[in-house]
C-alpha positions in Angstrom: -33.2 2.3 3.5 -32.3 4.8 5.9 -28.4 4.1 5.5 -28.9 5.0 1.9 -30.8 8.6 2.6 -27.9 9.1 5.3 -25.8 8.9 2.3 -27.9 10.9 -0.3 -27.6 13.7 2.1 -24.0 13.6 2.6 -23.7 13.4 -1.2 -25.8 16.6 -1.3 -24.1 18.5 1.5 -20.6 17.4 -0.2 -22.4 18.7 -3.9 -22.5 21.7 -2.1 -19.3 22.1 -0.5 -17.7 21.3 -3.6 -19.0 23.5 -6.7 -16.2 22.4 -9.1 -17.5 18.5 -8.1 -15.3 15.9 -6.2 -14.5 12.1 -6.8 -15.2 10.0 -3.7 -13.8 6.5 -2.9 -15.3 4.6 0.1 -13.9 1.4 1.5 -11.5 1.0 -0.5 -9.8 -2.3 -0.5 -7.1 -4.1 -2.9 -7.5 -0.8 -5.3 -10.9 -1.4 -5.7 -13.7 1.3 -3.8 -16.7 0.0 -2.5 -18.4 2.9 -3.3 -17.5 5.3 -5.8 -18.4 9.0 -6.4 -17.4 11.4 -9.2 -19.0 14.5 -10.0 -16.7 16.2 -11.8 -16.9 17.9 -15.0 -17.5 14.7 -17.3 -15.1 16.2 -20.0 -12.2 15.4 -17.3 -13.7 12.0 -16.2 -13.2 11.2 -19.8 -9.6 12.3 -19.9 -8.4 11.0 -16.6 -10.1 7.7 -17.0 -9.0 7.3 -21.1 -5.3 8.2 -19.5 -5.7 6.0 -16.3 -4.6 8.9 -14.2 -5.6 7.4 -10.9 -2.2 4.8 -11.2 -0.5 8.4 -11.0 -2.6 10.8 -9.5 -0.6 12.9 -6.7 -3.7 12.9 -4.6 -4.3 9.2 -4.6 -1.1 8.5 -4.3 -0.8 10.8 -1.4 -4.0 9.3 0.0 -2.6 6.1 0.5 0.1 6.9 2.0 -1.3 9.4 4.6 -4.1 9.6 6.6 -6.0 13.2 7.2 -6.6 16.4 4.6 -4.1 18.4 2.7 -5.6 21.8 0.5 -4.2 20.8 -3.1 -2.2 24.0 -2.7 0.0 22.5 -0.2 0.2 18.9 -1.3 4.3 18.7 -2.1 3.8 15.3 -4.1 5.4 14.0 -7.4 2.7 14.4 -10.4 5.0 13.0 -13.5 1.7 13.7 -15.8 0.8 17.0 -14.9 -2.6 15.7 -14.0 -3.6 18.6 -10.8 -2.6 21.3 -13.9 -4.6 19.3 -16.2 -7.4 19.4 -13.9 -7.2 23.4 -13.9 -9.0 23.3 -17.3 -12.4 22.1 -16.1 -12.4 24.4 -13.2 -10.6 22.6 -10.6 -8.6 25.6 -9.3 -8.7 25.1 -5.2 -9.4 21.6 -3.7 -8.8 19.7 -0.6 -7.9 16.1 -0.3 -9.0 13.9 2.3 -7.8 10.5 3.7 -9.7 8.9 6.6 -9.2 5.8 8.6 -6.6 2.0 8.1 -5.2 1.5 4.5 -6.6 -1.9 4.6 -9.9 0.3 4.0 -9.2 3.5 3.3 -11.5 6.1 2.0 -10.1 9.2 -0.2 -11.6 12.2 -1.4 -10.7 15.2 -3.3 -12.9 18.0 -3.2 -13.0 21.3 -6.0 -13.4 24.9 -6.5 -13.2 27.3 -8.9 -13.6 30.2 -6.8 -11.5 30.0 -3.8 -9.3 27.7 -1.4 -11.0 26.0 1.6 -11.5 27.1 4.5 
């Protein structure tokens, strides 16, 4: 019980750091996430899950390939399907992604704004 308050108050303080929402996978292991978070605007849940944008999402595919945090402004990855200008429309301007510990259970994280970068 007290693993899972732990993690409601991470959730929270992420909620927080995050206005625009973020999408959170923990443990993840043979493309699957043992956990998984997404509070973004549902509108672009719909889209990028209807399009299967996370076989091509720069982000994930930077994610598990590197290991520590990149502002989405900086990230000099392919995106063939336009999907970080797609995300503009539902308010994610200025993010950060974040890739933490061995790929053979990584967790990844990209975290929005709509007001300003990072800091």
């Amino acid at each position: 019980m007290a693993r899972a308050i732990g993690l409601d108050m991470g959730l929270a303080r992420l909620s927080a750091l995050a206005p625009a929402g973020y999408a959170l996978g923990l443990h993840i292991r043979f493309a699957s996430a043992q956990i998984m978070v997404n509070t973004y605007d549902p509108r672009w849940i719909d889209i990028y899950t209807s399009w299967g944008y996370m076989l091509c999402d720069p982000l994930v595919s930077w994610g598990f390939g590197t290991e520590g945090l990149v502002r989405w402004s900086d990230l000099d990855h392919p995106d063939p399907h336009n999907v970080m200008e797609q995300a503009k429309a539902f308010g994610l301007l200025y993010g950060v992604a974040v890739s933490h510990v061995p790929v053979s259970s990584r967790t990844i994280g990209g975290f929005g704004r709509s007001d300003r970068e990072f800091t």
